[in-house]
C-alpha positions as CSV (number, residue, x, y, z in Angstrom):
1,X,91.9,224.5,145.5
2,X,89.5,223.4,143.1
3,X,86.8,226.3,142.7
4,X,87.3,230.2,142.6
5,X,85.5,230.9,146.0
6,X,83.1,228.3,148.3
7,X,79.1,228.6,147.9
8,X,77.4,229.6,150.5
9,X,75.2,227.3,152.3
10,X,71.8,228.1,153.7
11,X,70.7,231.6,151.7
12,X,67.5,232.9,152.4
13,X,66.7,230.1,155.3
14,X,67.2,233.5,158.6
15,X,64.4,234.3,160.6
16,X,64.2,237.1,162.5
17,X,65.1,237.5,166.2
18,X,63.8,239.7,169.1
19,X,66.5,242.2,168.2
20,X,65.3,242.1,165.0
21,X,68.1,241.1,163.0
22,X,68.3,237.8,160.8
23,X,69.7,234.8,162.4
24,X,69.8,231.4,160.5
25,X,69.8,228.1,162.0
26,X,72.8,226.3,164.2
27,X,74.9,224.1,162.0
28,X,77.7,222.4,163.7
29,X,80.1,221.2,160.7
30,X,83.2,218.9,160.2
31,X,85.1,217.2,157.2
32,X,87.2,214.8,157.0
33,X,89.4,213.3,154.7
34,X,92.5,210.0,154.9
35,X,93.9,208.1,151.9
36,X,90.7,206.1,150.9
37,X,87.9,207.8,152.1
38,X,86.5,211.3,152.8
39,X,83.9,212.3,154.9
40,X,81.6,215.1,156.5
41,X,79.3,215.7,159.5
42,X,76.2,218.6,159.9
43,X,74.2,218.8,163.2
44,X,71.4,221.1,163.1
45,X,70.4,220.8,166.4
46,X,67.6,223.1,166.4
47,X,65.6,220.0,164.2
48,X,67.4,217.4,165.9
49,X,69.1,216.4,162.4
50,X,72.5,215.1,161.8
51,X,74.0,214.4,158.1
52,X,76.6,212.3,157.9
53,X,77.9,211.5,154.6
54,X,81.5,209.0,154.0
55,X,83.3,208.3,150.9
56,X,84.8,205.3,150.3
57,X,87.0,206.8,147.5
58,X,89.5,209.3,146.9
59,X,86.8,211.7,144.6
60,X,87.8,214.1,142.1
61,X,86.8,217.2,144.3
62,X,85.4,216.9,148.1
63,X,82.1,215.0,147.3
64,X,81.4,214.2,150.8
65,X,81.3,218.2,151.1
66,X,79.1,218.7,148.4
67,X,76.9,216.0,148.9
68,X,76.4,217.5,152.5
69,X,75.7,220.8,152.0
70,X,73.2,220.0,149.4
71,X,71.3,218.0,152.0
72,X,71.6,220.3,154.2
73,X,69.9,222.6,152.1
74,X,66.9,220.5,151.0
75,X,66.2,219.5,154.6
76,X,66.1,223.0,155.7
77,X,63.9,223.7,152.4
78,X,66.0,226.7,151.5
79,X,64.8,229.2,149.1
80,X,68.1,230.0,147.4
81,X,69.9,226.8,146.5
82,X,73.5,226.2,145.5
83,X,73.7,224.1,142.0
84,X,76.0,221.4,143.2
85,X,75.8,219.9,139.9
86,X,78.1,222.3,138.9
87,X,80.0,222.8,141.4
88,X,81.1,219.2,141.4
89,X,82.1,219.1,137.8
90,X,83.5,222.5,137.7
91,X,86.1,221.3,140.8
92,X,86.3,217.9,138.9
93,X,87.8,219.3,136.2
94,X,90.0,221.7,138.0
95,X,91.2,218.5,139.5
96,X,91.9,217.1,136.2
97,X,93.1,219.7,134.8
98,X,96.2,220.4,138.0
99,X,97.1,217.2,137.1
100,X,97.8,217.8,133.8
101,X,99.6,220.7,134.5
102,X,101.7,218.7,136.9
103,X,104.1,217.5,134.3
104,X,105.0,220.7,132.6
105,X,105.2,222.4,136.3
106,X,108.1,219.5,136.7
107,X,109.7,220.1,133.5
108,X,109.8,223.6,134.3
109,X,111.1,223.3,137.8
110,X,114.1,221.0,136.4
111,X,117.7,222.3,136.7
112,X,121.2,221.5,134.7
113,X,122.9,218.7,136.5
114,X,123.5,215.3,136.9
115,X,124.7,212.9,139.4
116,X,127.8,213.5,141.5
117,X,128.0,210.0,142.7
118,X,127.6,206.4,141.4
119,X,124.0,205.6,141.6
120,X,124.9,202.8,143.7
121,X,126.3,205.1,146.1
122,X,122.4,206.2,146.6
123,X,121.0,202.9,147.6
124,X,119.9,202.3,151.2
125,X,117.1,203.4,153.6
126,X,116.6,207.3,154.6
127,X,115.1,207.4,157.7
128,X,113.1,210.5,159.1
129,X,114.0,211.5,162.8
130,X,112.3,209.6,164.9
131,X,113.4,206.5,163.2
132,X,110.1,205.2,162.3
133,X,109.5,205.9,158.8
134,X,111.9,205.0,156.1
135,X,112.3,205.2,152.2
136,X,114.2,203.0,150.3
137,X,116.7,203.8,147.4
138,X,117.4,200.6,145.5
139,X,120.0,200.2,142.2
140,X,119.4,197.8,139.6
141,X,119.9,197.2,136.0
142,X,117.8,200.3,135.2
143,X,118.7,203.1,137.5
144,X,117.4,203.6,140.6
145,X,114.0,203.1,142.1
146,X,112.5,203.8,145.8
147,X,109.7,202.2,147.2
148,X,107.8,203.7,150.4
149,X,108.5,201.5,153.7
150,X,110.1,198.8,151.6
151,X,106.8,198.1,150.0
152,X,107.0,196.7,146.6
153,X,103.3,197.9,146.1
154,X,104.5,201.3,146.6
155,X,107.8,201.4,144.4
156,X,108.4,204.1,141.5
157,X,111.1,204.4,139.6
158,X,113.7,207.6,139.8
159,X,114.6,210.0,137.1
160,X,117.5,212.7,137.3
161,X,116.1,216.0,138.0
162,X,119.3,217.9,138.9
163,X,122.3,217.9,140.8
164,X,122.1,215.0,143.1
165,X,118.0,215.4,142.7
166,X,116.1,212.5,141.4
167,X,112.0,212.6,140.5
168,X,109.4,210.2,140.5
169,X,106.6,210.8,137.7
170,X,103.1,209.8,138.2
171,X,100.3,209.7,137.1
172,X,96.5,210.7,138.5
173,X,95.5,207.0,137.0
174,X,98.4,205.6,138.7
175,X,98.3,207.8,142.0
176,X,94.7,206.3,142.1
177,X,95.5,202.2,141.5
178,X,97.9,202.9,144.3
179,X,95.3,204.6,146.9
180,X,98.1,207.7,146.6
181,X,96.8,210.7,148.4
182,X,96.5,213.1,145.4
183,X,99.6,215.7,146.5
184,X,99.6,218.1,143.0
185,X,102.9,219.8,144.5
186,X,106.1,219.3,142.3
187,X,108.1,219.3,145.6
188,X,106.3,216.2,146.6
189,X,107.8,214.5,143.5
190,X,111.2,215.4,144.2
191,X,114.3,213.9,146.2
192,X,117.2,216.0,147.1
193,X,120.1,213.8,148.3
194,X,122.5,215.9,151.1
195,X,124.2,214.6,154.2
196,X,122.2,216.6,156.2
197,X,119.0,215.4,155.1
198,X,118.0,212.0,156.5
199,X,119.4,209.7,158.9
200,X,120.8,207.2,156.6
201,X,121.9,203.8,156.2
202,X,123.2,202.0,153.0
203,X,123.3,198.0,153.7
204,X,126.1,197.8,151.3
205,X,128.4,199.9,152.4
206,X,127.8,200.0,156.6
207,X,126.5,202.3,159.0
């Protein structure tokens, strides 16, 4: 997402085979990556080396990746090395830069329309299908405002966005303080309120 096309790792470290043909070392790779930390494994078996790099930090750009790869690199002593200098701030600021963008992308996707209920009438808890995940609409004196599980540490407040659709703007500072994955989507910023769309309850009103 963040850089034009990924480096790659190990240039100039093949040896030749029996068959004559360049064949660089073994590297058995994974990444991984939850709300909170990221991470990423290299086993180069042929040295009896493993890299394990973690996180503890939602980064501007994969640094677990990057920090990876460059050791990868200096253990195996390559001769042609990626500058990961630059590739971490170049992805940095793409990263900053998508969520500047994210606002007018929102403005832009915004259609005529308002509410064709009471915003009371939107209060309650949406549940997914299995029943074990729920968002809650709440009214008060300001609108309406959800919160994720019922956790208060996890409320925003609504804005109308169209026709029965209500948004929730935030911020990468705020997306951050809350340990928010950073989803740059619009759609994941948006709430579309049908009868078809979540299993629904609203404790005022009944079943």
């Amino acid at each position: 997402m963040f850089v034009p096309a990924m480096p790659l790792v190990g240039r100039g470290c093949k040896k030749e085979g029996s068959d004559g043909k360049g064949k660089g070392p073994t590297v058995w790779y994974h990444n991984g990556s939850l709300v909170g930390f990221f991470s990423s494994v290299h086993i180069l078996p042929e040295t009896g080396t493993i890299i394990v790099v973690l996180v503890n930090s939602i980064p501007k750009n994969d640094a677990a990746d990057w920090v990876g790869q460059l050791l990868v690199e200096a253990m195996l002593d390559c001769p042609e090395k990626n500058n990961y200098l630059d590739l971490a701030k170049e992805s940095a600021n793409a990263y900053d830069a998508m969520w500047t963008q994210l606002p007018h992308d929102m403005d832009k996707a915004r259609t005529p329309g308002s509410p064709t209920k009471p915003l009371p009438a939107y209060a309650g808890r949406y549940y997914n299908k299995l029943g074990n995940w729920f968002i809650e609409v709440i009214h008060d004196t300001e609108g309406l405002k959800f919160s994720f599980q019922g956790r208060e540490t996890q409320t925003h407040r609504l804005q109308t966005f169209g026709t029965d659709m209500f948004y929730w703007p935030l911020t990468e500072a705020e997306s951050r303080a809350r340990g928010r994955w950073p989803d740059l989507d619009v759609a994941t910023y948006v709430f579309h309120f049908g009868a078809d769309a979540w299993r629904y309850y609203n404790p005022s009103m009944g079943a």
